[in-house]
N, C-alpha and C positions, 0 to 999 in steps of 0.2 A: 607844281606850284605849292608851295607850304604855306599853309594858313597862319598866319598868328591869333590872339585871340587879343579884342579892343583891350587898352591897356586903363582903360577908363572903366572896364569892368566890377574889378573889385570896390572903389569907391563910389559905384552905385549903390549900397544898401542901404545906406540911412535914407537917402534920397525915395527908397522903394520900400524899406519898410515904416515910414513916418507916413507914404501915400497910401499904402493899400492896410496898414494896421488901423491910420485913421478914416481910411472909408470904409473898410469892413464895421468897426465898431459904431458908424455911425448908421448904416445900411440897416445891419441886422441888429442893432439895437441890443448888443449883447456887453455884458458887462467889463470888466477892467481888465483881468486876468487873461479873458480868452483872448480878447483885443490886443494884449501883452503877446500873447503863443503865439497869434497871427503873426505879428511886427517881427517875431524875433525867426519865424523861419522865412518870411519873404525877407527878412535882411540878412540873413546866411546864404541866402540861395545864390545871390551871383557868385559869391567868395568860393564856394562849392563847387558852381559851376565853372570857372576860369581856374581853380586847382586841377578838374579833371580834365580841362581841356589842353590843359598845360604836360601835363601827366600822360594821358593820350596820343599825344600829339611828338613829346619827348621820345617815345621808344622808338618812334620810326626811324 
């Protein structure tokens, strides 16, 4: 059985980095910038993750 990977994956990142960019920054009370770094790698990560699953998943 071949897995596919949710096709709804990649357009999760705004949704995931606008949640955990703006709860980190408000959590740890850290200022603009880093609250920025946070947002922009938890909103690459599914993109990231659903290229490599796709890539992975291809060779076979």
């Amino acid at each position: 059985m071949k897995l596919k990977p949710p096709m709804w994956l990649p357009y999760l990142d705004p949704v995931l980095a606008a949640g955990v960019g703006g709860g980190v920054g408000y959590w740890l009370e850290i200022g603009f910038w880093p609250t920025l770094a946070v947002a922009l790698i938890c909103g690459f990560t599914p993109i990231l993750a659903y290229r490599l699953w796709k890539r992975l998943h291809h060779r076979r």
